[in-house]
C-alpha positions as CSV (number, residue, x, y, z in Angstrom):
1,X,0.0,0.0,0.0
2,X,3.0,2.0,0.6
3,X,2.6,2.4,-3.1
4,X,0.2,5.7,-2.4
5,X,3.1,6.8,-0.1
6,X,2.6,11.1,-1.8
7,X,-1.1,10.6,-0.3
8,X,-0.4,9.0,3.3
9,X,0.5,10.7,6.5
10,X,4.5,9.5,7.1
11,X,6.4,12.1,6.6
12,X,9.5,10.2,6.8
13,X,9.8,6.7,5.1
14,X,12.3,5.6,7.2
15,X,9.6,5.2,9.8
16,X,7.4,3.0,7.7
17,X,6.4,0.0,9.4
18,X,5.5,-2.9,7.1
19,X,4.7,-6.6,6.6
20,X,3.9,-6.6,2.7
21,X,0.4,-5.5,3.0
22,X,-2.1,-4.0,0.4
23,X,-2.5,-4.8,-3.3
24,X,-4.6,-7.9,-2.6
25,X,-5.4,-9.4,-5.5
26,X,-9.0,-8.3,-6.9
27,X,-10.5,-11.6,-8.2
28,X,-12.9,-12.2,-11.3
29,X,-15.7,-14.1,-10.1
30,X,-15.6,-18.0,-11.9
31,X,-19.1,-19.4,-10.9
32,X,-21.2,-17.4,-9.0
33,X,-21.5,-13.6,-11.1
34,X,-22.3,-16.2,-14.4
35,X,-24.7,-18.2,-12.1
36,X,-26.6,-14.9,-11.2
37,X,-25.8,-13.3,-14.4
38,X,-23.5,-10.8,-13.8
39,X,-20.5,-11.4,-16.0
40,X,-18.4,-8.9,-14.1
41,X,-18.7,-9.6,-10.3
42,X,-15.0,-9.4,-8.5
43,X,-14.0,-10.0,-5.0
44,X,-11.7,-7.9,-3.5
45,X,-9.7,-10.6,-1.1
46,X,-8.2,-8.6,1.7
47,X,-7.7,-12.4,3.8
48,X,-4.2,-12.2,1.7
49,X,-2.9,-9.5,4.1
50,X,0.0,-9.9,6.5
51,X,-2.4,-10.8,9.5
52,X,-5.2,-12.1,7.6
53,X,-7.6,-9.3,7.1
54,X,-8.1,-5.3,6.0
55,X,-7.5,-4.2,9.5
56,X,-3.3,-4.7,8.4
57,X,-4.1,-1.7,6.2
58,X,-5.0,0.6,9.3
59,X,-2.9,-0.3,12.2
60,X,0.4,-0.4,9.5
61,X,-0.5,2.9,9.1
62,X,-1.3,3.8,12.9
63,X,1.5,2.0,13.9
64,X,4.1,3.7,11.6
65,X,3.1,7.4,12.6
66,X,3.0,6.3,16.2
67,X,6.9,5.2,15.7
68,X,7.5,8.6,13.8
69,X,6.1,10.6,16.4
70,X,7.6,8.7,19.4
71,X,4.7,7.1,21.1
72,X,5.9,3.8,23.3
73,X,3.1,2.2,24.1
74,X,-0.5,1.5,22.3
75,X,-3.9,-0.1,23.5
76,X,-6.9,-0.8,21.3
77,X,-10.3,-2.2,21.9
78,X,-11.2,-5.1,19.0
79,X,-13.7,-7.7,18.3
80,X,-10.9,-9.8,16.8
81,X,-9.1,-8.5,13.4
82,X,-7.8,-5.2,14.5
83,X,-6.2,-6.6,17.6
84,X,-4.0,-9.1,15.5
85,X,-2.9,-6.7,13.5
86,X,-1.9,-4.0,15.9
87,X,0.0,-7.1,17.9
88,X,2.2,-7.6,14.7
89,X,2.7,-4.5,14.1
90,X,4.0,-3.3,17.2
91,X,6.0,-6.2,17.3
92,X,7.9,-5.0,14.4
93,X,8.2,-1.8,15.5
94,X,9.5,-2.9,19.4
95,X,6.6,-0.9,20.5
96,X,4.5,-1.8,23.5
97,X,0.8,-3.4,23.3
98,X,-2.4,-4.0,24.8
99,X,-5.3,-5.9,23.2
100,X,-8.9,-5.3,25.2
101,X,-11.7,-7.7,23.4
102,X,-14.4,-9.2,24.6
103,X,-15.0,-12.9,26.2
104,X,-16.8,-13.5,23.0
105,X,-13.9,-12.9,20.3
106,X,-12.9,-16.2,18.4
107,X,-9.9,-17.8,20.4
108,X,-7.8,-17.3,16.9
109,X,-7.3,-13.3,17.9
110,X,-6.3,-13.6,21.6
111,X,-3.6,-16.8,20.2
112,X,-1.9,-14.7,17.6
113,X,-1.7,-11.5,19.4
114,X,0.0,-13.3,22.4
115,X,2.4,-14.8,20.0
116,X,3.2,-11.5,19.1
117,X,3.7,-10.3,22.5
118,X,1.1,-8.1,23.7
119,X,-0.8,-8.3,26.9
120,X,-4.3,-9.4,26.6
121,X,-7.3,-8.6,28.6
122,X,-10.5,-9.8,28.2
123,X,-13.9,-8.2,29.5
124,X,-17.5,-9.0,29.4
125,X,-19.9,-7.9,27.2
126,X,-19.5,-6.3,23.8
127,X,-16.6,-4.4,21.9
128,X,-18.5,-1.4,23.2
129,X,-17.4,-2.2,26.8
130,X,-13.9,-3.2,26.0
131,X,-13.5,0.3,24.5
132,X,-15.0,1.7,28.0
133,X,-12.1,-0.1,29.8
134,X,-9.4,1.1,26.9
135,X,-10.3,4.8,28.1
136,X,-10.3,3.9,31.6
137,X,-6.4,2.7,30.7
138,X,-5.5,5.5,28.7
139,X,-6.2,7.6,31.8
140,X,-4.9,5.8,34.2
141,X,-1.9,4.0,32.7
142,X,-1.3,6.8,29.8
143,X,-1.5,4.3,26.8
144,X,-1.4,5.8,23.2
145,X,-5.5,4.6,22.1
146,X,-5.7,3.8,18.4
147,X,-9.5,3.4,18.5
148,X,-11.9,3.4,15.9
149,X,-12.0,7.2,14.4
150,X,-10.3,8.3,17.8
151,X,-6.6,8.8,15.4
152,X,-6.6,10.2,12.3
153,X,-4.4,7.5,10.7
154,X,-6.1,3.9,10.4
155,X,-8.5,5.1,7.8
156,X,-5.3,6.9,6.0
157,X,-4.5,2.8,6.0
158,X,-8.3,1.8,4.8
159,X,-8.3,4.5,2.2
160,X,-6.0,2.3,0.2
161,X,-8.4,-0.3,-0.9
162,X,-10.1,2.8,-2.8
163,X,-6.8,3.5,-4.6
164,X,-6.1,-0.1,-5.4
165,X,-9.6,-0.7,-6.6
166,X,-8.8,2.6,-9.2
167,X,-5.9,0.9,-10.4
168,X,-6.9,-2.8,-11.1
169,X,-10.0,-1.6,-12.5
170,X,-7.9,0.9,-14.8
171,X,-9.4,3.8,-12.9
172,X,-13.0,3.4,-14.2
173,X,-15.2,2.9,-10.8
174,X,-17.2,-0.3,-10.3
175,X,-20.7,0.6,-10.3
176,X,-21.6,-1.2,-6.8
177,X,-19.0,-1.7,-4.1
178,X,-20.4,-4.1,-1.1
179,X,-18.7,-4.1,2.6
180,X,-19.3,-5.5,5.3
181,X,-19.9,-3.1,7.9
182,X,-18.9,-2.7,12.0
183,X,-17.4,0.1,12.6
184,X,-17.2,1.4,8.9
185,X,-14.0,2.8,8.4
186,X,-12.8,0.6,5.2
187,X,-16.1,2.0,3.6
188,X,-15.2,5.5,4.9
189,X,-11.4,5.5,4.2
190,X,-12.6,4.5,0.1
191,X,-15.3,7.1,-0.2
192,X,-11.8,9.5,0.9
193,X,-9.8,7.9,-1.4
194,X,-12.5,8.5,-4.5
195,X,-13.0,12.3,-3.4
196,X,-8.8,12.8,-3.6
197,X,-8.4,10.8,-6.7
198,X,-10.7,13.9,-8.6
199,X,-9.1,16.2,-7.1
200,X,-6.2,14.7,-8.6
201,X,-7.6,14.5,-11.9
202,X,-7.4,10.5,-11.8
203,X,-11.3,10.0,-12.2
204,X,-14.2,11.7,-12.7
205,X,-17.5,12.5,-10.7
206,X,-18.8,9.1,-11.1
207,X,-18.8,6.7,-7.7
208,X,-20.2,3.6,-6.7
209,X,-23.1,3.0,-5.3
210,X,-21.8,1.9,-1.5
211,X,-24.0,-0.9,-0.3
212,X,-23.1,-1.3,3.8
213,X,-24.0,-5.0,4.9
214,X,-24.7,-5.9,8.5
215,X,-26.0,-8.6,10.9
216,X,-29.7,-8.7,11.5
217,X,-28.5,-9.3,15.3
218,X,-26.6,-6.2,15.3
219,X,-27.8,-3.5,12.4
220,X,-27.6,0.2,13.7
221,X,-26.3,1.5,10.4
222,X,-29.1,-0.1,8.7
223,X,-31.5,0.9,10.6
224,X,-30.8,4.5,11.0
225,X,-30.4,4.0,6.8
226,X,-33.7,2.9,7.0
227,X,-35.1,5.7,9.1
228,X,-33.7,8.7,7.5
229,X,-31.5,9.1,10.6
230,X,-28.4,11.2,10.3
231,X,-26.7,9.2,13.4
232,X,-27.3,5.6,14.4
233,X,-28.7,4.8,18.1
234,X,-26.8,2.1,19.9
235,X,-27.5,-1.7,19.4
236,X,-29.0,-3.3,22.5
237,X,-27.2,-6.8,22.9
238,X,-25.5,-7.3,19.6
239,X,-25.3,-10.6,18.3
240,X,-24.1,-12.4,15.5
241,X,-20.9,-14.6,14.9
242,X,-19.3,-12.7,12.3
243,X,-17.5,-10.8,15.3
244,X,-16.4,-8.2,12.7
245,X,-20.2,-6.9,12.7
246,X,-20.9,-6.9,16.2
247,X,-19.9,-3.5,16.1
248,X,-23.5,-2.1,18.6
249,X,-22.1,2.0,17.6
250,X,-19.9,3.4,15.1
251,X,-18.2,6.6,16.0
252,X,-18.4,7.5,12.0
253,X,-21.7,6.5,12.0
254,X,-22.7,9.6,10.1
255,X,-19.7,9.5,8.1
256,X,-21.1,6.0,6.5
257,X,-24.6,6.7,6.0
258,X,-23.7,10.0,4.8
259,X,-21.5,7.7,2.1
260,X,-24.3,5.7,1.6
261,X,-27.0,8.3,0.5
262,X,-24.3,10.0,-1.1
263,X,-23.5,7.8,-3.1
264,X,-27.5,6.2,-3.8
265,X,-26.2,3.3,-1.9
266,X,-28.1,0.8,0.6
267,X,-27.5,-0.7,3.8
268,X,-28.9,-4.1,4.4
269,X,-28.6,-6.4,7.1
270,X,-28.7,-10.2,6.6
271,X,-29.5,-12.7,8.9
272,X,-27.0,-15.3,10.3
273,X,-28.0,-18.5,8.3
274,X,-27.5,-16.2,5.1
275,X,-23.7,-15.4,6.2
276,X,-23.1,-19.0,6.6
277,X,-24.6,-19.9,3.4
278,X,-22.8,-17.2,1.6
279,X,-19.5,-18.5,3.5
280,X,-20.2,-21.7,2.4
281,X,-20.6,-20.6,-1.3
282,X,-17.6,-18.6,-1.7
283,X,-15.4,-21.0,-0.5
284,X,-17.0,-24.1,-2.3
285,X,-18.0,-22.0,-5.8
286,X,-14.7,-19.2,-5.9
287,X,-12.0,-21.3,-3.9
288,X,-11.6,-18.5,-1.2
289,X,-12.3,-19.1,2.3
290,X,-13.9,-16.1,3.9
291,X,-14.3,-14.6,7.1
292,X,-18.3,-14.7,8.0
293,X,-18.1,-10.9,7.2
294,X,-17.2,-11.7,3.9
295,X,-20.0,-14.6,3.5
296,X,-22.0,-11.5,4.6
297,X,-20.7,-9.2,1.9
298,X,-21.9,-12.4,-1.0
299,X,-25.6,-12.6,0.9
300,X,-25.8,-9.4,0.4
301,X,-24.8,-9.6,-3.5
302,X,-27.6,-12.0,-4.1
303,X,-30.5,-10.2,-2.5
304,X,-29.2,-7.0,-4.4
305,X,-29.7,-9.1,-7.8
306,X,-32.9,-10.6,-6.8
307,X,-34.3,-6.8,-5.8
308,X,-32.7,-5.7,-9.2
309,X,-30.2,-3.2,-7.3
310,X,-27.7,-4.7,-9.4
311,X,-28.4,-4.5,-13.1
312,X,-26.7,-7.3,-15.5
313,X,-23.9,-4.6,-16.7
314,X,-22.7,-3.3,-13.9
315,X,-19.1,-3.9,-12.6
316,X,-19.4,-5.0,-9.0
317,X,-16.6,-5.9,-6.3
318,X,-17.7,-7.9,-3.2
319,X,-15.4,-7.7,-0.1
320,X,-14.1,-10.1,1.5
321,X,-12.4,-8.6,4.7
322,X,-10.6,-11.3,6.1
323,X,-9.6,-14.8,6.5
324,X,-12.3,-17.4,7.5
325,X,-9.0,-19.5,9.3
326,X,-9.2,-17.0,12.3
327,X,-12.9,-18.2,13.1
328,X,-12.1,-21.6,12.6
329,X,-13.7,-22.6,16.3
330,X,-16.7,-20.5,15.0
331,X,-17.3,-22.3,11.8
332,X,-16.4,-25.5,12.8
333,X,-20.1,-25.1,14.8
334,X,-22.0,-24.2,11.7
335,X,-20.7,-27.0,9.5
């Protein structure tokens, strides 16, 4: 990703820190966009990142202007993803780290983030409350937080998947881009990414209709979509095993339905048999093995065809966000 380096925040590159990630492979549907018939239906596989999921992307980038501006020590609250990524990370950057997750979060996260040697606490409840005990340590410990929207850099990492789409795609815009959505900053950091790329004179006007994609046990963005609400209220007990999604407030909130609208997007939430279904299907039918959030993302894709969203012409990218081998204890249940 370090490919974008003119339009990221390091000012020096001597304090990148990197494990490869970024230009993951955008791959031309086989079976399933001929089944439905949509001839160009991609998935954009961000499992093929350094620690198995999109959230590399944010915390490299967190990670590398925390080193550049001295910090020593960083905490983060994470359903899963994020915390692996800003284990390694810090790892290769000798900095010190604290993981807060929830009881709930696949035993994958809390394995590799010990491996890479941070300290890991686990609390009760949702991601929600393991961000209430991150701020309790910031104040009393004086950690660095790298939060969800509370830095300015991990969606200066996320933006990159808008570039990289742009460039695969020979910098004509898919017509429909569907994400899975917690707390929303991969759909955010794109909708960035679009806006600087006219400004650069790279592309026109013309965006994607951004389709956000939740959990029917845990759907705030979709239903403040569906309510004309500027702002989301919180999710009372979230549920849903794609931990990714259980996501009960977004601090962008309006940031992603303001995307959406913009954009003449949708939000949608599907239930929990439909993201096993469309787990199942993208592993058996495209021969990649997704996290549930991306078996969310392909659930989505078919309800958008059957409703006619989608026409037959249009160009549209699925994402996959990460690798279904970190919920292997989850999916091993729904087999």
């Amino acid at each position: 990703m370090w490919r974008y380096s003119e339009m990221l925040p390091v000012q020096n590159n001597q304090n990148i820190v990197t494990l490869g990630e970024g230009m993951t492979p955008l791959q031309p549907s086989v079976t399933i966009g001929k089944k439905y018939g949509i001839e160009k239906l991609f998935i954009k596989d961000e499992s093929l990142n350094p620690t198995g999921s999109f959230k590399a992307r944010g915390l490299a980038m967190a990670v590398s202007k925390a080193k550049e501006l001295g910090v020593e020590k960083i905490i983060i609250p994470t359903a899963g993803n994020a915390g692996s990524a800003l284990a390694a990370y810090c790892a290769r950057a000798n900095i010190k780290c604290k993981v807060i997750m929830p009881e709930s979060t696949p035993d994958a996260f809390a394995i590799d983030a010990t491996y890479h040697g941070a300290e890991i606490e686990k609390v009760s409840g949702s991601i929600k409350d393991a961000g209430a005990r991150t701020a309790q340590l910031v104040k009393s410990e004086n950690w660095f937080a790298v939060s969800t929207l509370k830095e300015p850099y991990r969606i200066e990492g996320k933006k990159t998947m808008g570039y990289e789409l742009a460039e695969q795609l020979d910098y004509v815009l898919p017509n429909v881009i569907i994400y899975p959505t917690g707390g929303g900053t991969g759909l955010i950091g794109m909708w960035k990414a679009f806006d600087e790329m006219e400004k650069l004179g790279w592309i026109g006007s013309e965006r994607p209709k951004m389709v956000s994609v939740q959990s029917t046990g845990c759907a705030p963005i979709v239903k403040a979509f569906n309510d004309g609400k500027k702002n989301a209220e919180l999710w009372e007990n979230p549920t849903t095993h794609a931990a990714g999604l259980r996501v009960p407030g977004a601090i962008g909130d309006f940031l992603i339905l303001q995307a959406i609208r913009e954009s003449n997007g949708i939000a949608l939430a599907v239930t929990e048999e439909a993201i096993c279904i469309g787990t199942k299907d993208m592993s058996k039918h495209e021969g990649i093995f997704p996290a549930p959030e991306g078996g969310a993302s392909l659930t989505a894709f078919y309800q958008l065809v059957q409703s006619e969203f989608i026409k037959t012409t249009d160009t549209v990218v699925v994402f996959n966000t990460g690798s279904g081998y970190k919920y292997l204890d989850v999916l091993k249940e729904r087999m």
